[in-house]
N, C-alpha and C positions, 0 to 999 in steps of 0.2 A: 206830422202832416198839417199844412196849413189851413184854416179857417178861416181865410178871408176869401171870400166869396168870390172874388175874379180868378183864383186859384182853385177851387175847388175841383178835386176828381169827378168822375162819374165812375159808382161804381161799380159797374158792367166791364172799367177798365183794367181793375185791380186784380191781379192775379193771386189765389189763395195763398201765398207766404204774404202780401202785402194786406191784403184783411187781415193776416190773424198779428201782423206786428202791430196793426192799426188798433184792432180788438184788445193786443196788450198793452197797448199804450194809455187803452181807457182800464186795465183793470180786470177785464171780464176773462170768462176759463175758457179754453179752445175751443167749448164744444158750439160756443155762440158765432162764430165761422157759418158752420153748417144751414144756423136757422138763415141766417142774415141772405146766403148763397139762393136760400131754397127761394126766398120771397125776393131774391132778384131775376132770379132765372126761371122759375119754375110757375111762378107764380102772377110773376110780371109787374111786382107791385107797384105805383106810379107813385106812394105817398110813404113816407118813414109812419103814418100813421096806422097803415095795416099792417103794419109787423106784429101782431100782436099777439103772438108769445117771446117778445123780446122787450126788456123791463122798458118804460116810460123813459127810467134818466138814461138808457143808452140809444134811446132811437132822437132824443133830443141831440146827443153829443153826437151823431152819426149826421145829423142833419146842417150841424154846424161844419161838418168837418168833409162831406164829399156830400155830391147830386144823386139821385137817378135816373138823372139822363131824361129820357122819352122822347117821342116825337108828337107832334101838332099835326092832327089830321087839317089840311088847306080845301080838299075839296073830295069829292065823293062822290059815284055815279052807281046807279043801282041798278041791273040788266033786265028787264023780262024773265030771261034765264036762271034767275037768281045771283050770277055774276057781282059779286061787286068790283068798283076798282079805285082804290084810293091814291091821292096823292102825298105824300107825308114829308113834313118838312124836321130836319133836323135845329138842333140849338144855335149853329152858325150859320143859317140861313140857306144852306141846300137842301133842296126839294129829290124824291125818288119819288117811283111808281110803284106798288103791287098792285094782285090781284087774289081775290079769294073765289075760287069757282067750289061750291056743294053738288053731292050729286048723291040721292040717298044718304047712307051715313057717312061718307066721305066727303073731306073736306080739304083740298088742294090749293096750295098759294106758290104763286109764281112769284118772285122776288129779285128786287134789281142787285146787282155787285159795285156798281159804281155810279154815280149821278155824272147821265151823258155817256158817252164811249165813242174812243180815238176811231176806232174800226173803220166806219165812213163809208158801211154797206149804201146802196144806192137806193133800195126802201125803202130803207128803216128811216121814220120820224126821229129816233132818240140820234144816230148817227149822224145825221145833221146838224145837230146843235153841237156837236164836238165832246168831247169830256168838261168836266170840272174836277171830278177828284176820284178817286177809290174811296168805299166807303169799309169802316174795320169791321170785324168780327160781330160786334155787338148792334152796331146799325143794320147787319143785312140780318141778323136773328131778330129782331124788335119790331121788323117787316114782319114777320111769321106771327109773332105776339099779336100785331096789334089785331090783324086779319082774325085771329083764333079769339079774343076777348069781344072783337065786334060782332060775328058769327055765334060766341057763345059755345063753341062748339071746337072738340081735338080735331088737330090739323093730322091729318092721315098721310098726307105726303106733299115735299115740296119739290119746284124745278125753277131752279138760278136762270133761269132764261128771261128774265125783266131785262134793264137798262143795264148797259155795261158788257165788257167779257170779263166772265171770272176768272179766266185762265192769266189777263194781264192782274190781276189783281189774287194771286196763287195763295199765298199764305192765309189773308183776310178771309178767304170763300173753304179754306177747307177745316181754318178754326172754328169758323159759325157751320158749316156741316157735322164739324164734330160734335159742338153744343146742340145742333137739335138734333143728332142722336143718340147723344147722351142720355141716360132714365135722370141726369141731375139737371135734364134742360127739356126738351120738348118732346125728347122718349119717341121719337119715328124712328121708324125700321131703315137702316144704311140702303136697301135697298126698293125703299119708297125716296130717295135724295135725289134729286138728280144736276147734272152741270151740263148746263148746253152751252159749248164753244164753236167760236168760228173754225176752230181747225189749227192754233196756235201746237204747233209739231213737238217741244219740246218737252211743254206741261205737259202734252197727253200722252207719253212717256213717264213724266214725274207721277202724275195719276195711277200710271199703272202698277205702280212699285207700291201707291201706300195698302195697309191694309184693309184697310175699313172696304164691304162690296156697296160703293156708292155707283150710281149708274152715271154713264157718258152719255151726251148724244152731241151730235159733231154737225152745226149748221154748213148743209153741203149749197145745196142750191142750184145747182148743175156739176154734171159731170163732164162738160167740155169746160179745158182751159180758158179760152179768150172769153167765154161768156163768164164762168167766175171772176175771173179778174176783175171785168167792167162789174158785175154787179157785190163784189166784196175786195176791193181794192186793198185791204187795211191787213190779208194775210193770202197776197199778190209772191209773197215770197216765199210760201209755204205751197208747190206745188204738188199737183192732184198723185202723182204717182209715188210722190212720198208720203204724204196722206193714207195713201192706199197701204204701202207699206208699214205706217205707224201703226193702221188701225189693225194689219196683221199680229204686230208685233202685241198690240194692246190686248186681243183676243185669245193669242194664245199665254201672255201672261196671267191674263184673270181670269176666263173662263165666260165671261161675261158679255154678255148682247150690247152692243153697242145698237143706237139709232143714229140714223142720216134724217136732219130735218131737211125737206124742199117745200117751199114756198112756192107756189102756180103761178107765174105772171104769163098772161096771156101772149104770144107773140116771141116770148125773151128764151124763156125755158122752157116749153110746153110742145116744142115742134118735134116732128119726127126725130130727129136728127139728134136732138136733146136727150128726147126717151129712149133711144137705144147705147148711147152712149153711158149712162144711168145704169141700165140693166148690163152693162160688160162690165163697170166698177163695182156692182153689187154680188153680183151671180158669183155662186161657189164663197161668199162670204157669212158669216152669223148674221150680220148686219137684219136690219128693219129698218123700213122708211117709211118714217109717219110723211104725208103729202099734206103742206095746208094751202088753204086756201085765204090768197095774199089779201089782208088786209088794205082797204082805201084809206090813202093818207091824201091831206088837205096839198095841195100841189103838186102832187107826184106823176109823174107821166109813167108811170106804172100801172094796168090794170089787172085784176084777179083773171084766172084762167076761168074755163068753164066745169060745172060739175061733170060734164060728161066727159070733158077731158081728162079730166082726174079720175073717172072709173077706167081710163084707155089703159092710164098708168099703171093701176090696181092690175086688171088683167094683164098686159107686159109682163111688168116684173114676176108676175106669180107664174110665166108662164116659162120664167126661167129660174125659179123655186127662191123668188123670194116676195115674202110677206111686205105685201103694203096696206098701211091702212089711213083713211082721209080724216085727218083731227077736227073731229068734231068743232066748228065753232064756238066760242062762246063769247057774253058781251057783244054781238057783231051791231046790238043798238046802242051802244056808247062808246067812247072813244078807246077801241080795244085795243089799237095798235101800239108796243112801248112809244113813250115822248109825247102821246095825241093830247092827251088829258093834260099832261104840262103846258103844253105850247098853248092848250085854248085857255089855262089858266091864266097863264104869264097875260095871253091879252085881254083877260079880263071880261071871257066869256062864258 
């Protein structure tokens, strides 16, 4: 492995036969794999200097010969709520969002899959600025690290529902699921995991096959066609009645509750004619529908529904035996929205 320095791995990228040939190349006995592993994954370590139960002359040779990566916190907003929400920049200069919300002993990070997303919902701040790239396995799990080392505190549960869809980005988002619930990575319960997609039909089939009980939730946002379309354009060809059928499919392969997210915008989704259409996709399914309440973005000719709107919804649905519940806000005093806190960085606000 090369040691010059514009070549250098990160080792977050090396997969355990390539540590341990790395390891024999310096000498050392398999069992040094292990330690090496625990203080990148487990422990998050930022410097070859904490390693230390691993001798001196091998964390020098380690340092000559790969990185550990990490990210550069750029900016940082602190809620009232205790909310944080960071901005974090990678080694070749792309920037994500998470979020670490507390609530008692629990501690939840929302985390992006990819910097940007193709998608081109018509709310969403991050969907506007287009994609840049999918981020690997290692970058959307160093999301959950960094949130957990700055909190001080075990992340009890995460949801991929940051910047990006995971579901275009399949492989990277179920490697890093399986790293934080792994006991050799971030030790969360598969069913504290969660992946919120726009509804891409094919992954959430592939999902339903693998084994692990990671949880779904499928951003709906209406249940009339023409109104999805105009306001999520970007899975325009994944229509509602196949949808409906996948998520059959999905349910009765796993056993498992799926959630409908719907975002309130006043006017868009929120009309009679919306809410009943909602409740004929839901009724007679496992489903839940967490209802939020939409986020103000800097230009958006979008506004938030009203609270008492969103209790109309709550009664509706329940009154045709399904569970809604209003996502509590959080952060709603700093830039909560994915992309808000990028876009005021970018200009320098």
């Amino acid at each position: 492995m090369a040691s010059d320095s514009t070549e250098k791995r990160d080792l977050h990228t090396l997969t355990r036969g390539e540590l341990m040939e790395l390891l024999s190349e310096l000498g050392q006995p398999k069992f040094r794999a292990k330690q090496v592993e625990e203080w990148v994954w487990e422990k998050n370590a930022r410097s070859f200097d904490e390693m230390t139960n691993v001798p001196k002359s091998l964390r020098e040779e380690l340092a000559k010969r790969v990185t550990l990566g990490g990210v550069e916190e750029v900016a940082r907003q602190v809620s009232l709520d205790g909310s944080r929400k960071y901005l974090l920049r990678y080694p070749d200069g792309v920037a994500v969002e998470c979020v670490g919300m507390p609530g008692g002993n629990r501690l939840s990070v929302c985390a992006s899959t990819q910097a940007g997303c193709a998608m081109g919902c018509a709310f969403c701040a991050t969907g506007a600025a287009g994609l840049t790239r999918s981020l690997t396995e290692s970058e959307i799990y160093e999301q959950v690290m960094h949130v957990r080392d700055d909190f001080n505190a075990r992340v009890t549960s995460v949801v991929l529902m940051g910047q990006g869809e995971p579901f275009m980005n399949y492989d990277a988002t179920l490697a890093a699921l399986r790293r934080l619930n792994s006991p050799e990575g971030a030790g969360i319960g598969a069913r504290h995991l969660t992946v919120s997609t726009c509804g891409v039909i094919p992954q959430i089939m592939r999902f339903a096959n693998e084994p692990e009980q990671f949880t779904l939730a499928v951003s709906l946002h209406s249940a009339v066609q023409r109104t999805r379309n105009a306001l999520m354009p970007g899975v325009r060809k994944y229509s509602l009645i196949n949808l409906y059928n996948a998520m059959g499919e999905y349910v009765n392969k796993t056993g498992r509750r799926p959630t409908y997210e719907y975002a309130l915008i006043g006017g868009v989704n929120d009309t009679d004619n919306e809410l009943q259409a909602l409740c004929d996709f839901c009724e007679g399914t496992l489903a839940h529908v967490n209802l939020i309440q939409l986020n103000e973005v800097d230009g958006s000719k979008f506004r938030p529904s009203t609270d008492l709107r969103a209790q109309d919804f709550v009664r509706r649905l329940a009154s045709v035996g399904v569970e809604a519940t209003v996502r509590n806000s959080r952060g709603s005093d700093i830039d909560a929205a994915c992309g808000q806190l990028k876009q005021r960085a970018l200009r320098g606000r």
